[in-house]
N, C-alpha and C positions, 0 to 999 in steps of 0.2 A: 158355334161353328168350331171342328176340331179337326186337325190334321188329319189325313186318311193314313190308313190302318195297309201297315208295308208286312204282307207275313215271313215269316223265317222260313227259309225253305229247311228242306230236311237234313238231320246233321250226317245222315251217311252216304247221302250224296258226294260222289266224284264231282268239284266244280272247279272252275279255271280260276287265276288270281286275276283277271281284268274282262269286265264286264262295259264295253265302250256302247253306252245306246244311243245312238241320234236321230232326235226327235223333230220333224219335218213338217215344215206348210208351207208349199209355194214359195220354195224356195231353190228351185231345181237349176237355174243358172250356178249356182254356188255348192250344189253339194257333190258334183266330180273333187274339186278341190279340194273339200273336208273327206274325202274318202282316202283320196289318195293320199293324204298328210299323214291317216294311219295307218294305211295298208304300205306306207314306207319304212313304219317301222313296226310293225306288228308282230307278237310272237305266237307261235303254233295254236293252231285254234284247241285244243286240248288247254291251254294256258290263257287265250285272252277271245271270248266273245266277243263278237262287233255284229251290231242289228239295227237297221233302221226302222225307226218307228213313222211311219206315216200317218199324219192325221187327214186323210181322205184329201191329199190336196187335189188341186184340178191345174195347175199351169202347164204338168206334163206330167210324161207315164213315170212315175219315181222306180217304179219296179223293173225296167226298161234300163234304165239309168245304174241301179244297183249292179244289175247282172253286169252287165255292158263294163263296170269300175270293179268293181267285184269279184270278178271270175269267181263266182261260187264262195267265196272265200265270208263274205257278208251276207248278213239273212237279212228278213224284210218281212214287216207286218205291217198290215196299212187297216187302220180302224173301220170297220164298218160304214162309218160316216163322222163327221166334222164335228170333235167331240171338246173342241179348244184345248190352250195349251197345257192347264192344269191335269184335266185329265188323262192327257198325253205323256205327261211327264211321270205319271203314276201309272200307270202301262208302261213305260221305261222302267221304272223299279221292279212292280212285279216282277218282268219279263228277265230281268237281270239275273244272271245265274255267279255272278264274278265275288269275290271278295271285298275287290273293290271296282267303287259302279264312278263310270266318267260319263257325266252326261253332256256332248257335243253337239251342240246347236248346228244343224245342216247348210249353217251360213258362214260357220267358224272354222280356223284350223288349231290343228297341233304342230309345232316346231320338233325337229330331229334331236331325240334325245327324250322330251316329254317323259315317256312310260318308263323309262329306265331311270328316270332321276326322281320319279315320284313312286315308283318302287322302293329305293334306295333311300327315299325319307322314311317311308313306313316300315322299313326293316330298322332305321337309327333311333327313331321317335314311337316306338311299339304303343305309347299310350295315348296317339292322335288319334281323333275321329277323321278329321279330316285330312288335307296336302293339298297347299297350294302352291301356285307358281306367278314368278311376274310377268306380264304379257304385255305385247303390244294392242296398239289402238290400228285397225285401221280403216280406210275408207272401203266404199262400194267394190273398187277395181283391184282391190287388195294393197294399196301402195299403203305406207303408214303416217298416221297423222301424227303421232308419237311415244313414248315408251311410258308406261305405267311405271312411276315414282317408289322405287323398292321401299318396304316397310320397314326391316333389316338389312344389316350390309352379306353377313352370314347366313349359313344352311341353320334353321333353328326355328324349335318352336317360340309364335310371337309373346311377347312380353302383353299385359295389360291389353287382351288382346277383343276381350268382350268391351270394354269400354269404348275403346277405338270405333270398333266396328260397328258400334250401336249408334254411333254420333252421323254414318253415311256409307254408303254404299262403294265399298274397293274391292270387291272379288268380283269377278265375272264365271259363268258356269263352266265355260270351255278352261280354265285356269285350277278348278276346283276340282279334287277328287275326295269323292267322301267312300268310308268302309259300310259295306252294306250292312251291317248288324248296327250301325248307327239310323238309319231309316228305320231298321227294325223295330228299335226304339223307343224312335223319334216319330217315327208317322211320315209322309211325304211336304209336298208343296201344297198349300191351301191358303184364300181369303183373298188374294186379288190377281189378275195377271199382269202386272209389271212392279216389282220391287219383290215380288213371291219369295225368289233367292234371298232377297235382302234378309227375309224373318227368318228364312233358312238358317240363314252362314251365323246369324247371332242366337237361334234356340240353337247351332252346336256351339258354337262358343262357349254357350252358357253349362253346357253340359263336358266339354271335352277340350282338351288344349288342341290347337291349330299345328300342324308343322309347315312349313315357308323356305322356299328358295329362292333367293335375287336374281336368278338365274329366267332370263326371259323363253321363256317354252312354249308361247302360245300369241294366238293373234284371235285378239277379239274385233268385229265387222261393226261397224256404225254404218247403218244407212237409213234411209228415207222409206224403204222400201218394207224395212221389217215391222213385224206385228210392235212392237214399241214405236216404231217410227208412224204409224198412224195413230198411235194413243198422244205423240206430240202436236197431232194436228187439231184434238176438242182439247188437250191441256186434260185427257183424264189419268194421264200419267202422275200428275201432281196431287188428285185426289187418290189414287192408289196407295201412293208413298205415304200421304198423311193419317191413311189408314193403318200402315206397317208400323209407323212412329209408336202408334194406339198400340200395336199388338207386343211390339219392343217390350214396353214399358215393364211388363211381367217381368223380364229376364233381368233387367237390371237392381240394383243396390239401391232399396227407398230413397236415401240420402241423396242419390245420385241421377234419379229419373228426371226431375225437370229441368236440370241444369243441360243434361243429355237433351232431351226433347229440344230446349229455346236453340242449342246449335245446331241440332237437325232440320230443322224451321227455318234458319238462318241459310245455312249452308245451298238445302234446296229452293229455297227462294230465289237467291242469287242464280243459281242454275236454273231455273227457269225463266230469267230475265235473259241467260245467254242464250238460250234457245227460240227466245224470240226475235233475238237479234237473226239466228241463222236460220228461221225458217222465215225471215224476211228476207236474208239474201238469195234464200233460196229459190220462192214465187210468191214473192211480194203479193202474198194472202195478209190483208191486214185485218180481217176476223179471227184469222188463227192469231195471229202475235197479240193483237191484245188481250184473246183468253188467256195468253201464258203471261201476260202483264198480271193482268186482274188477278189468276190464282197464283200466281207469286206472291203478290202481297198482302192476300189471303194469309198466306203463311206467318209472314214476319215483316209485316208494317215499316222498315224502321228505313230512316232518314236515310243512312250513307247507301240505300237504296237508289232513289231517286235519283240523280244524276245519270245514270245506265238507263233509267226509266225516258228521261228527258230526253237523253238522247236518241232512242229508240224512235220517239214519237217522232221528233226532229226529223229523221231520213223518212219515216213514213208522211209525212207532211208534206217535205220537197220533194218527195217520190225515189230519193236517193238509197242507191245500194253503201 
């Protein structure tokens, strides 16, 4: 299995320097809000693309919606038919005309300022693949659960930054902007759909220095609702990742691969034990929570487990939230 094959478009091509694609399914409550985030700060469409990519959803007319947030100013292709998110998100690249391609989840926003502060790294940092930002977390209704833990205090590219990255997953897509002759490549997104980015952001690490702002520009959505949010209800989210760990392993330093693995193992374990907790306070499905019991420790066996396990069971037994 090999990443898909992103081609270069032509070099005398006129194209804009921001290619915004946002890639959609039933997700039409939420994408007025990611429209408007960019189209508030958007620069001349000669300079910045914005196109929603629709993967045939059906909750409502997406192309309805575009126009309607859009006035013309946003395009719209909507797949033939329900082609998943992979191949959705390689329809976003093709499709991408920009220098640099922002791929935004239709559930996601950007914060004011965004596009001009990660212009402004790729003009200080000329030899980054990518630019990232730190963002919030937030819930369903947009409120925030809390702020993502800066990497850096400063504007700069990250230090030791493949290592890091390889140990677990801290970029989100709506925060990441990659240069499209990096896809070029590199190939797209390929081998699972949820943790996909995750092999992403470390096969560029592994090729390209990161550059990073502490500066919060974006708000990444947790909910229940999204396509990962039902991968947390059979726990195939935890076989996805353990798959990525597997694909990792290439990019990192011999010396350094299993020591890397036992705390990615670790790390997502543990996150999968909290997950059981919250999709017990959620609807006290106690089929789902113990799959994410079970393939947690799958993962990493290890004792200082257990107590979070015990407890879990504990409220599921007195039927306690």
């Amino acid at each position: 299995m090999y990443p898909p094959v992103i081609p270069a478009l032509a070099p005398t091509r006129e194209r804009p320097l921001w290619s915004v694609m946002i890639p959609v399914y039933n997700c039409a409550e939420y994408l007025p809000e990611t429209l408007q985030s960019v189209l508030q700060q958007a620069s001349a469409e000669t300079a910045m693309q914005i196109e929603v990519i629709d993967d045939a959803s059906t909750d409502a007319d997406v192309k309805a919606i575009v126009q309607q947030v859009g006035q013309g100013r946003v395009k719209y292709f909507r797949q033939p038919e329900n082609v998943g998110s992979l191949r959705n998100f390689e329809t976003c690249l093709h499709r991408a005309q920009g220098q640099l391609v922002h791929l935004l989840h239709g559930d996601d926003r950007v914060l004011p300022g965004y596009y001009d502060k990660i212009s402004f790294l790729f003009q200080q940092f000329p030899e980054a693949g990518a630019a990232y930002c730190r963002f919030n977390y937030v819930d369903g209704k947009g409120d925030k659960i809390y702020d993502q833990r800066p990497e850096i205090t400063t504007d700069g590219i990250l230090p030791n930054w493949l290592l890091k990255i390889a140990e677990y997953q801290r970029m989100q897509y709506v925060a990441v902007t990659v240069r499209r002759e990096v896809y070029e490549k590199m190939g797209g997104f390929y081998g699972v759909t949820y943790g996909e980015d995750w092999e992403m952001w470390v096969r560029i690490a592994h090729n390209y220095p990161i550059a990073y702002t502490p500066e919060i520009l974006a708000d990444y959505r947790k909910h229940i609702s999204s396509i990962s949010g039902q991968k947390f209800l059979s726990g195939q989210h935890l076989h996805d990742l353990t798959r990525v760990m597997a694909y990792i392993q290439q990019y990192l330093p011999e010396n350094q691969r299993q020591s890397i693995l036992k705390k990615s193992k670790k790390f997502y374990a543990a996150y999968g034990l909290r997950l059981a907790n919250q999709l017990w306070h959620l609807n006290h499905d106690k089929a789902s929570a113990h799959t994410q019991i079970k393939t947690a420790l799958s993962l990493a066996n290890n004792l200082t487990l257990y107590p979070q396990v015990l407890k879990i069971y504990t409220k599921m037994l007195i039927n306690r939230q």
